[in-house]
MARKEDREN-442825 format. One record per residue (C-alpha): residue in one letter; x, y, z; residue number from 1. Coordinates in Angstrom, 3 decimals. Layout:
BEGIN
+------+----------+----------+----------+-----+
| type |     east |    north |       up | seq |
+------+----------+----------+----------+-----+
|    A |        X |        Y |        Z | NUM |
...
+------+----------+----------+----------+-----+
***
This chain:
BEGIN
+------+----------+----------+----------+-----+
| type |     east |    north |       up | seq |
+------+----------+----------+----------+-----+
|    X |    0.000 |    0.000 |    0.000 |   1 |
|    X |    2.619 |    2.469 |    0.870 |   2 |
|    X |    4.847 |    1.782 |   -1.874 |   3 |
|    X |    1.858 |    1.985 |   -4.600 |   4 |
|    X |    0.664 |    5.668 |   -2.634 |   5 |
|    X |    4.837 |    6.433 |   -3.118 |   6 |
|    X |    3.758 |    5.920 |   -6.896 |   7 |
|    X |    1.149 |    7.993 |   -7.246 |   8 |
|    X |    2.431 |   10.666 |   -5.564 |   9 |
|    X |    5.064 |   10.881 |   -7.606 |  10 |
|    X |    2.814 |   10.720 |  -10.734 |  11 |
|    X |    0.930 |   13.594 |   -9.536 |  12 |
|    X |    4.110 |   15.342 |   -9.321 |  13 |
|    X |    5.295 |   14.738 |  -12.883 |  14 |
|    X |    1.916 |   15.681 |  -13.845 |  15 |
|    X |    1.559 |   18.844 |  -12.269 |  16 |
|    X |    5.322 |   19.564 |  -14.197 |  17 |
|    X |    3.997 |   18.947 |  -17.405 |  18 |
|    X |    1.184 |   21.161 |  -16.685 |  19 |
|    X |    3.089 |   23.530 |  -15.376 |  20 |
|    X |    5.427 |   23.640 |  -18.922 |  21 |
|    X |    2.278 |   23.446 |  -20.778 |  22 |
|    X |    1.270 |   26.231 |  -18.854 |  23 |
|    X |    4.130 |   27.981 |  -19.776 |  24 |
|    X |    4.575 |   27.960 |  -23.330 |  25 |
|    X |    1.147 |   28.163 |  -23.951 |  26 |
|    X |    0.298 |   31.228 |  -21.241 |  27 |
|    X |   -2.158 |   28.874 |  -20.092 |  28 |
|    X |   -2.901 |   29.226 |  -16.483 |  29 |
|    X |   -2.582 |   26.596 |  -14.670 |  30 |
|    X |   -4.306 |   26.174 |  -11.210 |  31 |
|    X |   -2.788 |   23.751 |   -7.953 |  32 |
|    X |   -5.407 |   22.920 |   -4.908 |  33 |
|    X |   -5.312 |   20.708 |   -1.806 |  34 |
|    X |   -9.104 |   19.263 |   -1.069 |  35 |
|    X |  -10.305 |   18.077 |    2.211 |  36 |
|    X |  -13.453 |   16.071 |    2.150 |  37 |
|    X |  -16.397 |   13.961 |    3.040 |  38 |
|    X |  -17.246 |   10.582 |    1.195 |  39 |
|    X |  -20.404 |    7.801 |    1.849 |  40 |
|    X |  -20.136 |    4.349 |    2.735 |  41 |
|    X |  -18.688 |    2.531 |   -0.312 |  42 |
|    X |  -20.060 |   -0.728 |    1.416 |  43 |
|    X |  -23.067 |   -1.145 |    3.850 |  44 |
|    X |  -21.971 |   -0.587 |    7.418 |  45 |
|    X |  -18.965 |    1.276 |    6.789 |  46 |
|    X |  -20.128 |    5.436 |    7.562 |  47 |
|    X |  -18.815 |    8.238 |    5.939 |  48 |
|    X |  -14.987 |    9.225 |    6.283 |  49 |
|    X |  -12.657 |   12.303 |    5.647 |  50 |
|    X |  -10.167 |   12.618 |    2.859 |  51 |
|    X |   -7.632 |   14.123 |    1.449 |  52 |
|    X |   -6.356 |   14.846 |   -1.910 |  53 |
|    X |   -4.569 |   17.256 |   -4.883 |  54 |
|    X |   -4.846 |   18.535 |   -8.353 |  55 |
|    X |   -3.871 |   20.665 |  -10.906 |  56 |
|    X |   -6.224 |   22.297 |  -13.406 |  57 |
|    X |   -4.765 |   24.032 |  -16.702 |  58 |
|    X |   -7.035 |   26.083 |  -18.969 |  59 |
|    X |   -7.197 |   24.849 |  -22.442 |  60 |
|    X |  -10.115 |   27.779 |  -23.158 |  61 |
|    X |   -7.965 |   29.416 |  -25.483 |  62 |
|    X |   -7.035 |   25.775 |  -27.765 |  63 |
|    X |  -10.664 |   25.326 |  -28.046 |  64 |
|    X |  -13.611 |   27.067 |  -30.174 |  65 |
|    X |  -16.257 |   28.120 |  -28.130 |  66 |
|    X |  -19.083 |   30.102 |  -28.846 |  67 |
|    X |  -19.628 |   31.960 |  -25.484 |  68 |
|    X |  -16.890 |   33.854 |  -25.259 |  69 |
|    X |  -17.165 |   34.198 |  -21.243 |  70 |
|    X |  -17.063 |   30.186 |  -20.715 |  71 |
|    X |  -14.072 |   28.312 |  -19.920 |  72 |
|    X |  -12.530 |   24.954 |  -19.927 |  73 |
|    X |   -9.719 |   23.210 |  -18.423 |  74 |
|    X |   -8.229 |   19.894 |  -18.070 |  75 |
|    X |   -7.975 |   18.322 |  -14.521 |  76 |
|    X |   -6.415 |   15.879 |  -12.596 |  77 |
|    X |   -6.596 |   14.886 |   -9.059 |  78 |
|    X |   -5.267 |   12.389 |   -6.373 |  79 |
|    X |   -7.560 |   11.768 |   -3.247 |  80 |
|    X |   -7.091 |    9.691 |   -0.655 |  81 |
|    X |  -10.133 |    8.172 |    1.673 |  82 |
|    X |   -9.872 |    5.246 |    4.436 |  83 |
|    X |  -13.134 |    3.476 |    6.501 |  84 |
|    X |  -12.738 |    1.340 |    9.762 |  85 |
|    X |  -15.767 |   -0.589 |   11.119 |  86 |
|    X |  -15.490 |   -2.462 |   14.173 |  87 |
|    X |  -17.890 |   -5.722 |   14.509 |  88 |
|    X |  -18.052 |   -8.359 |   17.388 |  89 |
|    X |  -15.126 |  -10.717 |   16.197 |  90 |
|    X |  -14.347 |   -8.741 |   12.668 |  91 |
|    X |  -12.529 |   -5.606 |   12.316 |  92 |
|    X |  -12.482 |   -4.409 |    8.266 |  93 |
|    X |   -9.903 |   -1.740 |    7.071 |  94 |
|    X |  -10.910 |   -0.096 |    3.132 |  95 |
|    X |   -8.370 |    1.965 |    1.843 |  96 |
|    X |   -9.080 |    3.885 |   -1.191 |  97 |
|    X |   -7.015 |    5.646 |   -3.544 |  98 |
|    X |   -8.608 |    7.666 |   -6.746 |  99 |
|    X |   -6.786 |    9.110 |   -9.774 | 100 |
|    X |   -9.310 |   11.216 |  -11.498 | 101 |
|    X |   -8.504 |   12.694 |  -15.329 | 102 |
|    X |  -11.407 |   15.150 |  -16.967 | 103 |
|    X |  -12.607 |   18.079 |  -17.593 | 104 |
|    X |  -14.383 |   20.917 |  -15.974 | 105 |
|    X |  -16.811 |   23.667 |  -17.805 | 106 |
|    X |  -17.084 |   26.425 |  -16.116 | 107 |
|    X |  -20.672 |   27.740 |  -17.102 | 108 |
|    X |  -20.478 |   31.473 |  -17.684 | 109 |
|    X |  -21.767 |   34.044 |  -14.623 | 110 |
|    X |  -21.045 |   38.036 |  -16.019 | 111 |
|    X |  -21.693 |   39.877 |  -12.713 | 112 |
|    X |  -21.274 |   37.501 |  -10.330 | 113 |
|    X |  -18.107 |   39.250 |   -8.778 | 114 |
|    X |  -15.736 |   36.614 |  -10.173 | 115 |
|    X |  -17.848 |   33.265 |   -8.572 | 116 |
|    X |  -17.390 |   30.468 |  -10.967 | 117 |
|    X |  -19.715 |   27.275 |  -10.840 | 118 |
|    X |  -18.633 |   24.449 |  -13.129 | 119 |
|    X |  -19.992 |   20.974 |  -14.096 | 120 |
|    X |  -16.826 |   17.874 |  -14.665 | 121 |
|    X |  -16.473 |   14.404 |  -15.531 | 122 |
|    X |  -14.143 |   12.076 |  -16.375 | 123 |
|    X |  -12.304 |    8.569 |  -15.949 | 124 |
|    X |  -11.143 |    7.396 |  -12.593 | 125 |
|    X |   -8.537 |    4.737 |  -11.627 | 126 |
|    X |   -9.259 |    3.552 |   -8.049 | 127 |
|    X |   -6.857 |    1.133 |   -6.034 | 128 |
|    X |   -8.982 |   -0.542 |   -3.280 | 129 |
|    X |   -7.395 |   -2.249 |   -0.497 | 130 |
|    X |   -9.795 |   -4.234 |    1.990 | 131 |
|    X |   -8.368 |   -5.472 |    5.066 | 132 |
|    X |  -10.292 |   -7.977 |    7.203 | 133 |
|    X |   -9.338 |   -8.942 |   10.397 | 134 |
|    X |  -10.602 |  -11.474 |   12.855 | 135 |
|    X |   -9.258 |  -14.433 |   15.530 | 136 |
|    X |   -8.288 |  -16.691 |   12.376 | 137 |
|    X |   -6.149 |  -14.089 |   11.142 | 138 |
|    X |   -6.148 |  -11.432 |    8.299 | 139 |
|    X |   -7.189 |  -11.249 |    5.110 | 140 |
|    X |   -6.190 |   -8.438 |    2.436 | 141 |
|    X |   -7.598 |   -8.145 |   -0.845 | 142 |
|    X |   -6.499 |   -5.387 |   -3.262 | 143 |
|    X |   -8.180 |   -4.425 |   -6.343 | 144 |
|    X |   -7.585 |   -1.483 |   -9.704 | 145 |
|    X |  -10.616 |   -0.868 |  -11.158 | 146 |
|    X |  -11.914 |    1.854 |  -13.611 | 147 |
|    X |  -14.823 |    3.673 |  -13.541 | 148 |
|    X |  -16.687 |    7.434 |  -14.111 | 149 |
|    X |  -16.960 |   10.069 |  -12.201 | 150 |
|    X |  -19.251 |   13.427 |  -12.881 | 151 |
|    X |  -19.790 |   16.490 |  -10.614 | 152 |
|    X |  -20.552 |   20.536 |   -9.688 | 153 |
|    X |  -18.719 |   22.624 |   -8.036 | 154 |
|    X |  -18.386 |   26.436 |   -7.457 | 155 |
|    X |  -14.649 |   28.339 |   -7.171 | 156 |
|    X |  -14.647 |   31.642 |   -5.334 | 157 |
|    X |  -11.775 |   33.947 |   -5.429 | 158 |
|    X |  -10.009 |   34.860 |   -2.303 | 159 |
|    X |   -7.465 |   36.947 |   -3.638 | 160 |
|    X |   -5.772 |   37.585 |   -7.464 | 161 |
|    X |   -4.255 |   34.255 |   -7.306 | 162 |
|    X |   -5.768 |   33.021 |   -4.385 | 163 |
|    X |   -9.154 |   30.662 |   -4.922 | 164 |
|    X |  -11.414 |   28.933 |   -2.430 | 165 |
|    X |  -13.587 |   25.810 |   -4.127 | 166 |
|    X |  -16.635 |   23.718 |   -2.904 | 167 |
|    X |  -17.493 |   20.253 |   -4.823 | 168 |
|    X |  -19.730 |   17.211 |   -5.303 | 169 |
|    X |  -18.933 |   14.244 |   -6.787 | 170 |
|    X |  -20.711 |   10.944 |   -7.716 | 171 |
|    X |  -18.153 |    8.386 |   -8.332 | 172 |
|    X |  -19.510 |    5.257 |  -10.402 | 173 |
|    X |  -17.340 |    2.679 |   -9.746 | 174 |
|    X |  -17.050 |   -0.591 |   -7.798 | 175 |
|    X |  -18.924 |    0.374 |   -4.730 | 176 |
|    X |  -19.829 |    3.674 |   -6.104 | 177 |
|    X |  -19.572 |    6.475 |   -3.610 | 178 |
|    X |  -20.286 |    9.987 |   -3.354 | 179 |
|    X |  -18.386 |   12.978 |   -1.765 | 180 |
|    X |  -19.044 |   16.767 |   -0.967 | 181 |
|    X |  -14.835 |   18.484 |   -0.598 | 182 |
|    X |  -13.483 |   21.910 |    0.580 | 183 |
|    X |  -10.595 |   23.071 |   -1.502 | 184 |
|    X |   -7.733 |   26.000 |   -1.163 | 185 |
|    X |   -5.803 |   26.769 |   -4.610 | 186 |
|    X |   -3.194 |   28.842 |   -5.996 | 187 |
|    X |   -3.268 |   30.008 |   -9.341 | 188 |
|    X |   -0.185 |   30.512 |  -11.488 | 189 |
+------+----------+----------+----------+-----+
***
């Protein structure tokens, strides 16, 4: 588990290079955010946990043809982390959950609004599951990669020039499909 979070860590990192030399040469902006936040039970019994994840966002607005002139769109990626514990009589379960997302966001255009941006995204998601059971005959682990979709809203509002504070929802559809509601801080470059 550690080794494979070591991993995709550093693939974030890469990522976030390339978009930040993309970024560069292109005068696209490019956009960095940490996200704390709240997702369901993936299986019965388990609650809803905390999580933590990042991302990068670079705006591709000016590569595409749109017809409103005031909407945007950028590419996104983002690493999030979640873990569940339930404790039963005998049985103690451990799901740890690890979610690449890669997609797109639209940010639907608001003139007037005083900068607030609400957006709609999707996009594929790799998830590595790893399910730890625990009980007097020992412990089993099971670890899984699957794909899946995941679509959402969310709403950025600016803090300062560079400075942007972000609220999200996001249905993931996926083995045990979940859904979660995150806080975000992010810098804009």
């Amino acid at each position: 588990m550690k080794r494979f979070a070591i991993i995709a860590v550093a693939l974030v990192l890469i990522a976030a290079g390339a978009g930040s030399a993309v970024a560069e040469e292109e005068k696209v902006r490019a956009f960095f955010d940490g996200t704390l936040s709240m997702g369901t039970e993936p299986s019965t019994g388990l609650g809803k946990t905390a999580g933590f994840g990042v991302g990068e966002s670079v705006d591709i607005t000016d590569s595409m043809k749109l017809s409103d002139k005031d909407a945007k769109v950028y590419l996104r990626g983002d690493l999030t982390y979640y873990e569940w514990n339930d404790r039963r009589v005998g049985l103690d379960v451990s799901y740890q959950r690890i979610i690449f997302f890669f997609g797109g966001r639209y940010f639907i255009p608001m003139s007037g609004r005083g900068g607030v941006a609400p957006y709609l995204e999707g996009g594929l998601e790799m998830s590595y599951d790893d399910v730890a059971t625990a009980n007097a005959a020992g412990t089993e682990i099971v670890t899984d990669i699957t794909l899946g979709l995941s679509g959402g809203a969310g709403l950025e509002i600016p803090l300062a020039d560079d400075l942007v504070l972000g609220l999200n929802g996001r249905l993931h559809l996926i083995t045990d499909s979940f859904l979660t509601l995150g806080v975000s801080l992010g810098v804009k470059f």
